[in-house]
N, C-alpha and C positions, 0 to 999 in steps of 0.2 A: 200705203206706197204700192205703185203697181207694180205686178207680177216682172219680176226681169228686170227691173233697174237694179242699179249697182249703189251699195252702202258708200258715200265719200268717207275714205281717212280724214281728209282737212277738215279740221275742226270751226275753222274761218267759214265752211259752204254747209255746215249744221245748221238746223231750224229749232231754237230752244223748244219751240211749242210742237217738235212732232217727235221731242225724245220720248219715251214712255215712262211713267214714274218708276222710281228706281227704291225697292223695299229698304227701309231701314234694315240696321243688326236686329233690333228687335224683332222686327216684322218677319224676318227669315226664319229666326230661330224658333218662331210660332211662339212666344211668349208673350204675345202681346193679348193679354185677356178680358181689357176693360176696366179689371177693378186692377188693383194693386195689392196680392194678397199673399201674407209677411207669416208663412208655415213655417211653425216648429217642428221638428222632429220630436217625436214626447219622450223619446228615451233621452236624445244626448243633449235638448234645450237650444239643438242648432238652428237656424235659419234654413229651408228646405229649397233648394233650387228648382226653377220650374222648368222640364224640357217635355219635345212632346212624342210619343210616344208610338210604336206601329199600329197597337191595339187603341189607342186613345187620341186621335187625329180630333175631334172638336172640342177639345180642353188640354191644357197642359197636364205632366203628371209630377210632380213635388218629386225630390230624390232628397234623403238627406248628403250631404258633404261627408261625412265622417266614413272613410275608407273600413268597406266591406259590411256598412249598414244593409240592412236588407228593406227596411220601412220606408213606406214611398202614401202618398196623398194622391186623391184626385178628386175632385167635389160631387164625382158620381156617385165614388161607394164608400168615399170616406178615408179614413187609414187602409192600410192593407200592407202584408208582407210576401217582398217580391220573390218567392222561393216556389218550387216544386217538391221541396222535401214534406211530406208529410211531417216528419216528426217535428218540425220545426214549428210549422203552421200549427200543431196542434197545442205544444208550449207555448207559444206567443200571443199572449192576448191583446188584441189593439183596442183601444178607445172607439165606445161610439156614444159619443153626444150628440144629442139627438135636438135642433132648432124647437124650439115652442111655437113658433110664430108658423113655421111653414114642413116643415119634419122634414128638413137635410142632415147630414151629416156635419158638424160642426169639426172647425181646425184647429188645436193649438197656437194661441197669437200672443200670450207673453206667460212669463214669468219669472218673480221675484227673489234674488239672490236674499235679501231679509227676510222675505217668507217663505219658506222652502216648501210647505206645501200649497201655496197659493198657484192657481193655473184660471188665466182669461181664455173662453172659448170664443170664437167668431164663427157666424154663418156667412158661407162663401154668395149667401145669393141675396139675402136680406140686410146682412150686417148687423143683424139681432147679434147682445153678446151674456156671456153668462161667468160666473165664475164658479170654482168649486165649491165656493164659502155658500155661493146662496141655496139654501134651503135645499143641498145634495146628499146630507148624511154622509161623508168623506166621499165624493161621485170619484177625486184623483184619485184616492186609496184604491180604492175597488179595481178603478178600469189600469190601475198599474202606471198609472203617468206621471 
């Protein structure tokens, strides 16, 4: 449009083909990632929401749901807890499953109310998947998940 014309109100003298696309909810929210990737919290077993972040603008970052969690995801570095307190960080130990296929940090993607120790890992880039049970010598026990 050239410089100096005026936007019409009347929607009757609109051109459909010179509105500009108009972003989805998705697409605002920056959650739109490609894959569709369904992060557990490892502590509460929750589904982990994905928002994005000031420090973390080219991926989303997982937050759990559960008021005052501090454990948050992001496929760069893995788990991670969101705190500056030392003492906190240094109690808390997060999971890190480590992909075979390509060495990312792997997500929490299910787990079974009949097996209580049972935990499905996923890789956020391959979709390689792994569980506790295979050949981990208890990997959930250890990493506290």
């Amino acid at each position: 449009m050239p410089v100096g014309r005026k936007l019409h109100a009347d929607s009757r003298i609109c051109n459909p083909t010179s509105v500009p696309h108009m972003a989805s909810e998705q697409e605002r929210s920056g959650t739109s990632t490609g894959k569709d990737l369904h992060v557990l919290c490892y502590q509460h077993h929750t589904e982990m929401l994905p928002r994005l972040s000031s420090e973390s603008v080219m991926w989303p970052l997982y937050s759990c749901q559960t008021p005052d969690c501090l454990i948050r995801y992001d496929t760069s570095q893995g788990y991670f807890i969101d705190t500056k307190d030392t003492k906190t960080l240094e109690e808390e130990k997060t999971p890190r499953v480590i992909c075979p296929t390509d060495g990312r940090l792997m997500y929490l993607a299910e787990v079974s109310p009949q097996r209580s120790s049972f935990r499905l890992w996923k890789c956020p880039d391959c979709n390689e998947s792994r569980t506790n049970e295979e050949s981990s010598g208890g990997l959930g026990k250890k990493m506290g998940a």
